[in-house]
DSSP file (Angstrom, degrees, kcal/mol; ACC not computed):
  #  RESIDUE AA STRUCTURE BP1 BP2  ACC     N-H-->O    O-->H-N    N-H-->O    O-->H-N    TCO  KAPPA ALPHA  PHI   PSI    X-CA   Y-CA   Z-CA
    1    1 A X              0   0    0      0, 0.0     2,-0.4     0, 0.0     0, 0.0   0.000 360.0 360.0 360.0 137.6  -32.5   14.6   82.6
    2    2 A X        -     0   0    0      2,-0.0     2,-0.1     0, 0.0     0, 0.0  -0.929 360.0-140.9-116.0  95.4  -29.8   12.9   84.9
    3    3 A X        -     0   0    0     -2,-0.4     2,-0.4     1,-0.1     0, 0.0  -0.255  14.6-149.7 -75.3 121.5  -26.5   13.7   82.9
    4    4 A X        -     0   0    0     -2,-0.1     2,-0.4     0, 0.0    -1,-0.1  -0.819   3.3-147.4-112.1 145.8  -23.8   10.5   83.0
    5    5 A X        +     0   0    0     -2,-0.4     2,-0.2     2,-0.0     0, 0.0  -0.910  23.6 174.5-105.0 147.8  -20.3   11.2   82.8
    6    6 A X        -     0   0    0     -2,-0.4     2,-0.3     2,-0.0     0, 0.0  -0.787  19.3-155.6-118.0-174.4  -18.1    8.5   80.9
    7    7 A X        +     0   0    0     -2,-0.2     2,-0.4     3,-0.0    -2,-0.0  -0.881  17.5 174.8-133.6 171.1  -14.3    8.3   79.9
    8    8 A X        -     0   0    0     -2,-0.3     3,-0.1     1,-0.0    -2,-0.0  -0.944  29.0-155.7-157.3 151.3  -13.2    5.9   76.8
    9    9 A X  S    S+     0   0    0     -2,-0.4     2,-0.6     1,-0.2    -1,-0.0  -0.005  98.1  60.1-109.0 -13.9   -9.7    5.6   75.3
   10   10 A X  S    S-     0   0    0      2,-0.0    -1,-0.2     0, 0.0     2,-0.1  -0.491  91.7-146.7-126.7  94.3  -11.5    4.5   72.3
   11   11 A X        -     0   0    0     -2,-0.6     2,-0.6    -3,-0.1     3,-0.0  -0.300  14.8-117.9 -48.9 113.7  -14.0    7.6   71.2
   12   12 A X    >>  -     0   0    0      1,-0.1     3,-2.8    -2,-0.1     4,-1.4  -0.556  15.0-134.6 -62.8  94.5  -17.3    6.9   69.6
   13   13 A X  H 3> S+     0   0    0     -2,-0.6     4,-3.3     1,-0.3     3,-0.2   0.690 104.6  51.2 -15.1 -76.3  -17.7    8.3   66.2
   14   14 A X  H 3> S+     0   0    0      1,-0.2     4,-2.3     2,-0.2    -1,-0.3   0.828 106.7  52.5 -32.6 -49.2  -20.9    9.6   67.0
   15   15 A X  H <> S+     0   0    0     -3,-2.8     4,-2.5     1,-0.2     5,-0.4   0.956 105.3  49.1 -69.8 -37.3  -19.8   11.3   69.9
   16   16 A X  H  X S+     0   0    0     -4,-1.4     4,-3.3    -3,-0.2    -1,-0.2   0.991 110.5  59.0 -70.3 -36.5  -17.0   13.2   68.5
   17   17 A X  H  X S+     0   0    0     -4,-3.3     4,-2.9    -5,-0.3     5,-0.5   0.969 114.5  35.8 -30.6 -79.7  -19.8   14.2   65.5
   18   18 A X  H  X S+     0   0    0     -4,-2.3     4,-3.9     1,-0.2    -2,-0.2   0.877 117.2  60.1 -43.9 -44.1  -22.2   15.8   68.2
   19   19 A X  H  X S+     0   0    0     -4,-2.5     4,-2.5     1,-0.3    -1,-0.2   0.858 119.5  24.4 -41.7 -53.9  -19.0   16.9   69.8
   20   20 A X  H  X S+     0   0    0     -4,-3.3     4,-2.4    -3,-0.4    -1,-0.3   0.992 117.5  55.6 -91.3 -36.0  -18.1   18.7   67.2
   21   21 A X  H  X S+     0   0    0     -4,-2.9     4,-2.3     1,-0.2     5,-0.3   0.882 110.4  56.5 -51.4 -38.4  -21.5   19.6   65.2
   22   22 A X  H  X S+     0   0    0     -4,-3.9     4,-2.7    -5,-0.5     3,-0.3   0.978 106.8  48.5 -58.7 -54.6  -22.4   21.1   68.9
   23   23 A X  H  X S+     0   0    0     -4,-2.5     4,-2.0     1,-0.2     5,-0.2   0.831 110.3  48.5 -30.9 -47.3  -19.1   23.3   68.6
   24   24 A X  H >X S+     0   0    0     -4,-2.4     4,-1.3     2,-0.2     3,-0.7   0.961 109.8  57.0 -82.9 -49.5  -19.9   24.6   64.8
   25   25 A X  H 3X S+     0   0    0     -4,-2.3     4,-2.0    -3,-0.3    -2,-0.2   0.849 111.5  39.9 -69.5 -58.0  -23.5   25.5   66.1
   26   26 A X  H 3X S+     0   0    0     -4,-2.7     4,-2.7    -5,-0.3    -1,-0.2   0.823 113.2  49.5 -72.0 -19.7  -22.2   27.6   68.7
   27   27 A X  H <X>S+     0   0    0     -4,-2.0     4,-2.5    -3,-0.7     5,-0.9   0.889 116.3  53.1 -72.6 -29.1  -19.1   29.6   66.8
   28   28 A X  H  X5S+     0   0    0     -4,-1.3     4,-1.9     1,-0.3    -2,-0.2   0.941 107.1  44.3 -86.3 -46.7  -21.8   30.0   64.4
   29   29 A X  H  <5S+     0   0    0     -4,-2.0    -1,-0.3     1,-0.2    -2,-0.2   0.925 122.6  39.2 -31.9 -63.5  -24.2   31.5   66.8
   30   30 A X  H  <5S+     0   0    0     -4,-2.7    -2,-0.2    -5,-0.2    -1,-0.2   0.908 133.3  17.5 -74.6 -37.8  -21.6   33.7   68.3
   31   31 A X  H  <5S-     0   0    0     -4,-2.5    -3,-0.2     2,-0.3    -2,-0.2   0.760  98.9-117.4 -92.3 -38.9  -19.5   34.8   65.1
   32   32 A X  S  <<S+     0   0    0     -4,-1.9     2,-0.3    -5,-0.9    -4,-0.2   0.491  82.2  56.2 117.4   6.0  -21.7   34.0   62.4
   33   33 A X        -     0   0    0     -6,-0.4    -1,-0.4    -5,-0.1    -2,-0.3  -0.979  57.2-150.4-169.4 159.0  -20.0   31.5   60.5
   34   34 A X        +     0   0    0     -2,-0.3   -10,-0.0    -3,-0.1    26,-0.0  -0.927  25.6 156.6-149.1 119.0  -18.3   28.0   61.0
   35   35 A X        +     0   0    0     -2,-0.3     2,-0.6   -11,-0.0    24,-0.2  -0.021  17.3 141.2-131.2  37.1  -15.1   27.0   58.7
   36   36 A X        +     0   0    0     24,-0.1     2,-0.6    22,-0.1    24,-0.2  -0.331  24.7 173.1 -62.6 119.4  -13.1   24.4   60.5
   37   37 A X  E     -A   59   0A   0     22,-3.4    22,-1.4    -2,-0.6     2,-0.6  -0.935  37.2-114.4-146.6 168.1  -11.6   21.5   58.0
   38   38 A X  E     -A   58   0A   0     -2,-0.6     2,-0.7    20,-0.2    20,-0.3  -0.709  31.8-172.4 -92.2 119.8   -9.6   19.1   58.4
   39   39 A X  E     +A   57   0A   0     18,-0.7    18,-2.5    -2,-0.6     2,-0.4  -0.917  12.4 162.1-125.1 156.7   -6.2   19.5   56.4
   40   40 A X  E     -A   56   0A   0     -2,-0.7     2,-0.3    16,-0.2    16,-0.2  -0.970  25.8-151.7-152.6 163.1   -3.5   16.5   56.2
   41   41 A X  E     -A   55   0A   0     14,-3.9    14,-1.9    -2,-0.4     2,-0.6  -0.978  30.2-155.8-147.9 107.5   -0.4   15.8   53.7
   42   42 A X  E     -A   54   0A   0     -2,-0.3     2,-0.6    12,-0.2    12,-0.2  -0.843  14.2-140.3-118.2 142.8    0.1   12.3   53.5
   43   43 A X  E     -A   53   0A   0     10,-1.6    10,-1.2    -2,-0.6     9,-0.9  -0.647  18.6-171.2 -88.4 112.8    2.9    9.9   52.7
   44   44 A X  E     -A   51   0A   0     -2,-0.6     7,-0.2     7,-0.2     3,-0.1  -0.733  35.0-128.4-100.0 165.8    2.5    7.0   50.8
   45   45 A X  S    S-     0   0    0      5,-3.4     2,-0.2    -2,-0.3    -1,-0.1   0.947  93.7 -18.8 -43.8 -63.4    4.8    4.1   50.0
   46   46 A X  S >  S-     0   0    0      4,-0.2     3,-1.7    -3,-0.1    -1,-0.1  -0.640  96.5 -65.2-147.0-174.8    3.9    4.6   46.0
   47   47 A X  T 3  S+     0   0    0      1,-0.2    -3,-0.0    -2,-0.2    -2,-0.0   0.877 138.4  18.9 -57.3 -35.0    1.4    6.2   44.2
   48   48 A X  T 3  S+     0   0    0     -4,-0.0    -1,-0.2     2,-0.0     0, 0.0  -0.116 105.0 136.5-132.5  36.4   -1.4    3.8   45.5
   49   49 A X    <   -     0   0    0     -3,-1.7     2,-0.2     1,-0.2    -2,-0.0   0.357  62.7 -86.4 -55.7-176.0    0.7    2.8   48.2
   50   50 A X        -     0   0    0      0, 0.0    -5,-3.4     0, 0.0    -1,-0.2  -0.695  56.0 -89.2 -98.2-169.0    0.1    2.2   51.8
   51   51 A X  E     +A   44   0A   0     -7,-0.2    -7,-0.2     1,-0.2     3,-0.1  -0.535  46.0 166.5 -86.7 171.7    0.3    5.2   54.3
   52   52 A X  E     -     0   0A   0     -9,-0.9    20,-0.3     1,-0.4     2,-0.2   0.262  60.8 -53.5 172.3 -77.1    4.1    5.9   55.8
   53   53 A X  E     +A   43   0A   0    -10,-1.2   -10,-1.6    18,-0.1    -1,-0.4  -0.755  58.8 142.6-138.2-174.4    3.5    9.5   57.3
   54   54 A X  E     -AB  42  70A   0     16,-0.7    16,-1.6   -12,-0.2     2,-0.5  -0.665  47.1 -58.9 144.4-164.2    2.5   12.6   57.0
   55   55 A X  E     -AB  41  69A   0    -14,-1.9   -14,-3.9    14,-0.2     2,-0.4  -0.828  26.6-168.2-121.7 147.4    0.7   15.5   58.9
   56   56 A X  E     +AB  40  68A   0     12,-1.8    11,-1.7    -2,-0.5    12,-1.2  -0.993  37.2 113.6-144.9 127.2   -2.8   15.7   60.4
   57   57 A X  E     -AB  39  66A   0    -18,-2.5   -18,-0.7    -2,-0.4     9,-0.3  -0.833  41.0-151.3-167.9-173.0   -4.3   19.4   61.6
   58   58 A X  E     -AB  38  65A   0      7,-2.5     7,-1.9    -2,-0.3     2,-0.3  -0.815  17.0-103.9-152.2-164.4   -7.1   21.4   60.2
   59   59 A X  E     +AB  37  64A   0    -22,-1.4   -22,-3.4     5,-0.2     5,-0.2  -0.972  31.9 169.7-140.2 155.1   -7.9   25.2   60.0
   60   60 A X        -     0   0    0      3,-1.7     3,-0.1    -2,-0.3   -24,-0.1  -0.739  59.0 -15.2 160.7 119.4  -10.0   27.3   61.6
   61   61 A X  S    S-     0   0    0      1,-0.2     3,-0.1    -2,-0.2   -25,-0.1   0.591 127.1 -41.7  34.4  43.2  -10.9   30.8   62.1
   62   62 A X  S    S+     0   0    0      1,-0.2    36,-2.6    30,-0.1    37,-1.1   0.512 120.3  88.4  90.2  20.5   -7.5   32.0   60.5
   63   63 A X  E     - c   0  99A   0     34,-0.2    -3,-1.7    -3,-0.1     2,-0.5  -0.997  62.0-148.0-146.1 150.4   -5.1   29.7   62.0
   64   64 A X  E     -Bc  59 100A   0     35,-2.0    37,-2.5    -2,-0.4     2,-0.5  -0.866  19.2-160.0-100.5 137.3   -4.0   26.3   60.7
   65   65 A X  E     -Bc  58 101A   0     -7,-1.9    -7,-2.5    -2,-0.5     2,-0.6  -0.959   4.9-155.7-124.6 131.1   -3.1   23.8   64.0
   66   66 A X  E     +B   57   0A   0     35,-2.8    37,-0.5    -2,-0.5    -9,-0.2  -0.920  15.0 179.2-128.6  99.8   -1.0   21.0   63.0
   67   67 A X  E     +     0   0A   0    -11,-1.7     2,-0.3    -2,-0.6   -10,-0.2   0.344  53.7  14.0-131.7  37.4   -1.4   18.3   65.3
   68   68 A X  E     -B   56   0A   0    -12,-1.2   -12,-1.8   -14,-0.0    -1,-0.1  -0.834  56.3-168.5-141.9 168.6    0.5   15.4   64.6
   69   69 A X  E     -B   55   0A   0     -2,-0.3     2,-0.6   -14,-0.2   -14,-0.2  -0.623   2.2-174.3-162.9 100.7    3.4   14.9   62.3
   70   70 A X  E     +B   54   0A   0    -16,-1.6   -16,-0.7    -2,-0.1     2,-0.2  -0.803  11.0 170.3-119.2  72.8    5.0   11.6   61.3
   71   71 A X     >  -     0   0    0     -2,-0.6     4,-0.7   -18,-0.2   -18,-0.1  -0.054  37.3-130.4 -80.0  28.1    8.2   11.2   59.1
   72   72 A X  T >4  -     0   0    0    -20,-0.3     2,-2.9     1,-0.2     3,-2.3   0.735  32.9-116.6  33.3  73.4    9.3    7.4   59.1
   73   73 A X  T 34 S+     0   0    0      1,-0.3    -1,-0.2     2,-0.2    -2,-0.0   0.343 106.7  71.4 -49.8   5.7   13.0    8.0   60.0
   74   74 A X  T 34 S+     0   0    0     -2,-2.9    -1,-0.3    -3,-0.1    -2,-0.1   0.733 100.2  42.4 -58.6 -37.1   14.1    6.6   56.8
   75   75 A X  S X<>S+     0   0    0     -3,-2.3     3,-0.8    -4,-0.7     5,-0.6   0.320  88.8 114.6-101.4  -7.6   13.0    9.3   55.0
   76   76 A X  T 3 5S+     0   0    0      1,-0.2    -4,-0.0    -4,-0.2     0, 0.0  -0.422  72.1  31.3 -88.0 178.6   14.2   12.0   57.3
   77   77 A X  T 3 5S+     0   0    0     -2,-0.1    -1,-0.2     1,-0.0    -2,-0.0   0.326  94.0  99.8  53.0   5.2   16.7   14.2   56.2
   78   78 A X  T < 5S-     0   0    0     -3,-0.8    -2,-0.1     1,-0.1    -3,-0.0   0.536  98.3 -95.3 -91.5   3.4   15.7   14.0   52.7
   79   79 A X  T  >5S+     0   0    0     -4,-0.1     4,-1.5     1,-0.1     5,-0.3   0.484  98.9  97.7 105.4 -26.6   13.6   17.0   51.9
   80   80 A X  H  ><S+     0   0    0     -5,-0.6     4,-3.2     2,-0.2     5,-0.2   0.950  74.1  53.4 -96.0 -23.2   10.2   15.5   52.6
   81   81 A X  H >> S+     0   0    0     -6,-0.3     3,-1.5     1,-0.3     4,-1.1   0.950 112.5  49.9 -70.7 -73.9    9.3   16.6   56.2
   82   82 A X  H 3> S+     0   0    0      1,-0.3     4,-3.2     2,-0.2    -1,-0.3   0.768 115.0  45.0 -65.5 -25.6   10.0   20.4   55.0
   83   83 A X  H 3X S+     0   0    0     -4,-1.5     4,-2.6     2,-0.2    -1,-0.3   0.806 109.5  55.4 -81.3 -25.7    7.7   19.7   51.8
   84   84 A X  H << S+     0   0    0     -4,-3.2     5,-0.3    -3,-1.5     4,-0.2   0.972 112.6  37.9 -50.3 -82.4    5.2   18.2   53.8
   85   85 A X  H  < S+     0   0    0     -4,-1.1     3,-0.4     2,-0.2    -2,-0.2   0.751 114.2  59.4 -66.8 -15.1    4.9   21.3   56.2
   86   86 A X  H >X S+     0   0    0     -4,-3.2     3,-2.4    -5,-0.3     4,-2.2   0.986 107.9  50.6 -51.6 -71.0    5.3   23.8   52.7
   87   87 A X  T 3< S+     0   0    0     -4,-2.6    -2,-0.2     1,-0.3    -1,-0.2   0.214 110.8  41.9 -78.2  31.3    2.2   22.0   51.5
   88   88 A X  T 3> S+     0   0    0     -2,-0.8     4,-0.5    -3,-0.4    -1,-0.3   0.231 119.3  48.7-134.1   7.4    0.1   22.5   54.6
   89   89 A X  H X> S+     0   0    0     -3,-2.4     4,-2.8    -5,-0.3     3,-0.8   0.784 109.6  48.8 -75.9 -65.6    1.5   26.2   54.7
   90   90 A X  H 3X S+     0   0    0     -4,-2.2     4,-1.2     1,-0.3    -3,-0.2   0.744 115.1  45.2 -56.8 -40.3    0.8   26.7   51.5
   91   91 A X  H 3> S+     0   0    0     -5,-0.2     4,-1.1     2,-0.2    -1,-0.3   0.856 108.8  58.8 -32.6 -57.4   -2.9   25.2   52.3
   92   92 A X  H <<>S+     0   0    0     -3,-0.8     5,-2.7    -4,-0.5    -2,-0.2   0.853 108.2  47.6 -45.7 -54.3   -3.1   27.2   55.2
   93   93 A X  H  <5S+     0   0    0     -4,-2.8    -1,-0.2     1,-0.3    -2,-0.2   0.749 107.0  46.8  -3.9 -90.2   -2.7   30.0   53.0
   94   94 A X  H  <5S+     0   0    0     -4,-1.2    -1,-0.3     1,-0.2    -2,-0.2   0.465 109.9  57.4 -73.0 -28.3   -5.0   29.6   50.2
   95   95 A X  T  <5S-     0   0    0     -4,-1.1    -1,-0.2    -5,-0.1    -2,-0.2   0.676 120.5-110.1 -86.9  -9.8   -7.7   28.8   53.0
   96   96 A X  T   5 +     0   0    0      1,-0.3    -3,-0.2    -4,-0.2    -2,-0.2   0.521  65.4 146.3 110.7  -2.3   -6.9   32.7   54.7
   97   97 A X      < -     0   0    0     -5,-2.7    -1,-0.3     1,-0.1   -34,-0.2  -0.306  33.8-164.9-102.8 164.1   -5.3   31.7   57.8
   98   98 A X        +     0   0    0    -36,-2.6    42,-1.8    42,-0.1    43,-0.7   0.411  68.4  31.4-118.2  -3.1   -2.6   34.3   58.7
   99   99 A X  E     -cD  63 139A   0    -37,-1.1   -35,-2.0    40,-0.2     2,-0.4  -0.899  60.7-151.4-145.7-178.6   -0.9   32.1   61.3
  100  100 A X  E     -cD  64 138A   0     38,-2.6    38,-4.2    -2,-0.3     2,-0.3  -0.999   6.2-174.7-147.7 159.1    0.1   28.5   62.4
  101  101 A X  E     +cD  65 137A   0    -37,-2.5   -35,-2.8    -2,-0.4     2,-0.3  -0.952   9.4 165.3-153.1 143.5    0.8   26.5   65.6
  102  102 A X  E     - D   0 136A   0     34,-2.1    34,-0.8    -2,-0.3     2,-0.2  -0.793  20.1-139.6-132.5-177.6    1.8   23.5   66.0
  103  103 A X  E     + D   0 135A   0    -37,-0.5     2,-0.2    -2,-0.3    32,-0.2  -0.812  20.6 164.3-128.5 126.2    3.4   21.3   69.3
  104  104 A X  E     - D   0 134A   0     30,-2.2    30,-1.8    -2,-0.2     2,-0.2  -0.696  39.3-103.8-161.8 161.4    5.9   19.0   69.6
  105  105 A X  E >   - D   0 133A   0     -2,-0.2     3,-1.8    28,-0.2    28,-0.3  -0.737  35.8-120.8-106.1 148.0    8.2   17.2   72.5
  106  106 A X  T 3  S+     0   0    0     26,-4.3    -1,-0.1     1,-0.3     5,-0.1   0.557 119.9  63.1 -85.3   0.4   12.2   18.7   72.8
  107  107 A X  T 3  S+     0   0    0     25,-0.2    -1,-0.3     2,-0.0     2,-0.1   0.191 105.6  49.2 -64.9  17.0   12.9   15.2   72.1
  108  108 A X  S <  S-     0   0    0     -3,-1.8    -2,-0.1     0, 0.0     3,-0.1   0.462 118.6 -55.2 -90.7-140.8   11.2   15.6   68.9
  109  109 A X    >>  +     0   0    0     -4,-0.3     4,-1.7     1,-0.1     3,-0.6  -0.258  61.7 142.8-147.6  60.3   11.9   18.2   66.7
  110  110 A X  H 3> S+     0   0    0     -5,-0.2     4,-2.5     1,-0.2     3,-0.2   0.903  81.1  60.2 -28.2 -60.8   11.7   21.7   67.9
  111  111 A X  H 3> S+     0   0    0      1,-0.3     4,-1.7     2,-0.2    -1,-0.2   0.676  95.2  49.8 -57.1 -27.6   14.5   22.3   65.8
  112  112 A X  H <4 S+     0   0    0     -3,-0.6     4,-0.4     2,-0.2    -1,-0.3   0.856 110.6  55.6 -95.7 -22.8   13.6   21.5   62.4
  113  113 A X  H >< S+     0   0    0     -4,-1.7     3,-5.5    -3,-0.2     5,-0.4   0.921 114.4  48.2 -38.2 -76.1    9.9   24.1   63.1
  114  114 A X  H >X S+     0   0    0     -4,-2.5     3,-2.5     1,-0.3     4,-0.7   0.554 102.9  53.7 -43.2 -64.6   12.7   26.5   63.9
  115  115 A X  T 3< S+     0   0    0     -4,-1.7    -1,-0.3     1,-0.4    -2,-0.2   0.644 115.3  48.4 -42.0 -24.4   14.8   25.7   60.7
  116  116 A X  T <4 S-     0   0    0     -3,-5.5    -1,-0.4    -4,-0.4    -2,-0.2   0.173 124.7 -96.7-114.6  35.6   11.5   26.5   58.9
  117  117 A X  T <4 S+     0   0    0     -3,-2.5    22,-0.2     1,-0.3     2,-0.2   0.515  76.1 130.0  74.7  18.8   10.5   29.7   60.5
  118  118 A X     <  -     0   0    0     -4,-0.7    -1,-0.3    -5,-0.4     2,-0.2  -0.710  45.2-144.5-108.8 150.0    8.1   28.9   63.3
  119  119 A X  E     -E  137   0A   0     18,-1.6    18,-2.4    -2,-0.2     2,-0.1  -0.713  12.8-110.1-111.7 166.4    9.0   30.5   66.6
  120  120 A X  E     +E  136   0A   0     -2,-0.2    16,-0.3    16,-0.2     3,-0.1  -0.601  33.3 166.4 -85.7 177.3    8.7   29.2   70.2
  121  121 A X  E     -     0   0A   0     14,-1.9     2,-0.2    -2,-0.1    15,-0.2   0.220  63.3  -1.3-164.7   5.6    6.2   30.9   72.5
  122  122 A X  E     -E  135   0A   0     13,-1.0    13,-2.6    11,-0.0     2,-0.3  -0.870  43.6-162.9-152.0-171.7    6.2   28.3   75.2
  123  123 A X  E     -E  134   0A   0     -2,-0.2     2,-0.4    11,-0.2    11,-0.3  -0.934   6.4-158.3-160.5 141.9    7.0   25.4   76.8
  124  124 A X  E     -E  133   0A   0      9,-1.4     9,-1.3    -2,-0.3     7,-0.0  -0.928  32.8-120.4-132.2 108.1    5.8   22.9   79.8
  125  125 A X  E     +E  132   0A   0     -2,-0.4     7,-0.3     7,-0.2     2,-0.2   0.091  47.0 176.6-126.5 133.6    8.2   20.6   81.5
  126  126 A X        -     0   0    0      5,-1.5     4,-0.4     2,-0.3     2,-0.3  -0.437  25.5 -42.8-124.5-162.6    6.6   17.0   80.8
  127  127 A X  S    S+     0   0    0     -2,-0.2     2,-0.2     2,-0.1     3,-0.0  -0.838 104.0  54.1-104.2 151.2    7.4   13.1   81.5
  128  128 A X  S >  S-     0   0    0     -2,-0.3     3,-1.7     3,-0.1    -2,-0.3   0.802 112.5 -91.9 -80.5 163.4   10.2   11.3   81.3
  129  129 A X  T 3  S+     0   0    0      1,-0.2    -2,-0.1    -2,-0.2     3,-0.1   0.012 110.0  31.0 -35.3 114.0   12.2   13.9   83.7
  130  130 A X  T 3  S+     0   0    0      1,-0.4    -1,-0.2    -4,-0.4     2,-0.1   0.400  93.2 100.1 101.1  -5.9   13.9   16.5   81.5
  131  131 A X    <   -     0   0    0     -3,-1.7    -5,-1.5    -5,-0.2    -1,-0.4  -0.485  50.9-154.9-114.0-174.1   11.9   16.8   78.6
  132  132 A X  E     - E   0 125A   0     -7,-0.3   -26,-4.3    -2,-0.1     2,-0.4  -0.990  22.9-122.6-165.0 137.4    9.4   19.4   77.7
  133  133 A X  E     -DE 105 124A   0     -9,-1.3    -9,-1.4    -2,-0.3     2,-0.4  -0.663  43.8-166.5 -53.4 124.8    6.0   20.1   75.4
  134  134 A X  E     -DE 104 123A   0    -30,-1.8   -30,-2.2    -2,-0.4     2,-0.5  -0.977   6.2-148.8-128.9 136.2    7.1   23.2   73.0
  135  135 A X  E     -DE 103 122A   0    -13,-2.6   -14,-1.9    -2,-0.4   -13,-1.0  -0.942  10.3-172.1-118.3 130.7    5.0   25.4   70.9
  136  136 A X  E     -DE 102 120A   0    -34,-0.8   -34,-2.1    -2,-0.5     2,-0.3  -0.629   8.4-177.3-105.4 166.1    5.5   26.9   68.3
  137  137 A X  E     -DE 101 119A   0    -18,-2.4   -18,-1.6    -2,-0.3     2,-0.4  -0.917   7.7-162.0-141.3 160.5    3.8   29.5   66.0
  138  138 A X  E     -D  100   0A   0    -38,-4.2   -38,-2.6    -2,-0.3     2,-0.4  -0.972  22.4-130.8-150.6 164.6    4.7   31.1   62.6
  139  139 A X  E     -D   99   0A   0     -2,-0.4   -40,-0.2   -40,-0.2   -41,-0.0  -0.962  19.1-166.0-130.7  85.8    3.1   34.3   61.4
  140  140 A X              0   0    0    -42,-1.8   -41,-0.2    -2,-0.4    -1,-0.1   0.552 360.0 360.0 -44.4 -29.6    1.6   33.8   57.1
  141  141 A X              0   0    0    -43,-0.7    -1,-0.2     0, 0.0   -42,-0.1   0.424 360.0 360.0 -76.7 360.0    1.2   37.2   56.6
């Protein structure tokens, strides 16, 4: 075998399958077990509306990773972004995980994690000039 390297912007189902079925083959080898799932809280218009926001993460081996999050700035300040991230706590939960982390740009909203109890634990000086990646974590237990 002569092993070809590619890159894509646009990701082949299939490959992120093997991608990932190869992953779960090996936690499971090493630990004994594989529970990664995919959790989201999504916004719709109306009941059978289209989608508007919401949050897209999973869980896995006791921590929930939240990694996007999408309020329509119409809607912000209203209550729904904290009921969004209550119902993917509250998920987190009920699936075992004892912690969360999520990341987010300090032109973002660092501030409203904080307002819900997640703490920072770093941060990495990005583009444009002056801004910064921060992570946050919050502790379920």
């Amino acid at each position: 075998m002569r092993p070809v390297l590619t890159l894509s912007n646009s990701p082949e189902p299939e490959a992120a399958q093997i991608i990932r079925d190869g992953l779960d083959a090996f936690n499971e080898a090493v630990v004994g077990y594989v529970d990664s799932l995919p959790l989201n809280v999504v916004i719709r218009a109306s009941e059978a509306g289209e989608i508007i926001g919401g949050i897209s993460g999973g869980t896995s081996f006791g921590l929930l990773t939240i990694n996007l999050v999408y309020l329509p700035e119409t809607l912000r300040g209203t209550g729904l972004g904290t009921r969004m991230m209550e119902m993917a706590e509250q998920e987190a939960r009920r699936r075992g995980c004892r912690a969360g982390v999520v990341y987010t740009v300090s032109i973002q909203a660092p501030g409203f994690y904080q307002r819900l109890g997640w703490r920072v634990f770093g941060e990495i000086q990005c583009d444009p000039p002056g801004t910064s990646r921060v992570f946050l974590t919050k502790d379920f237990r």
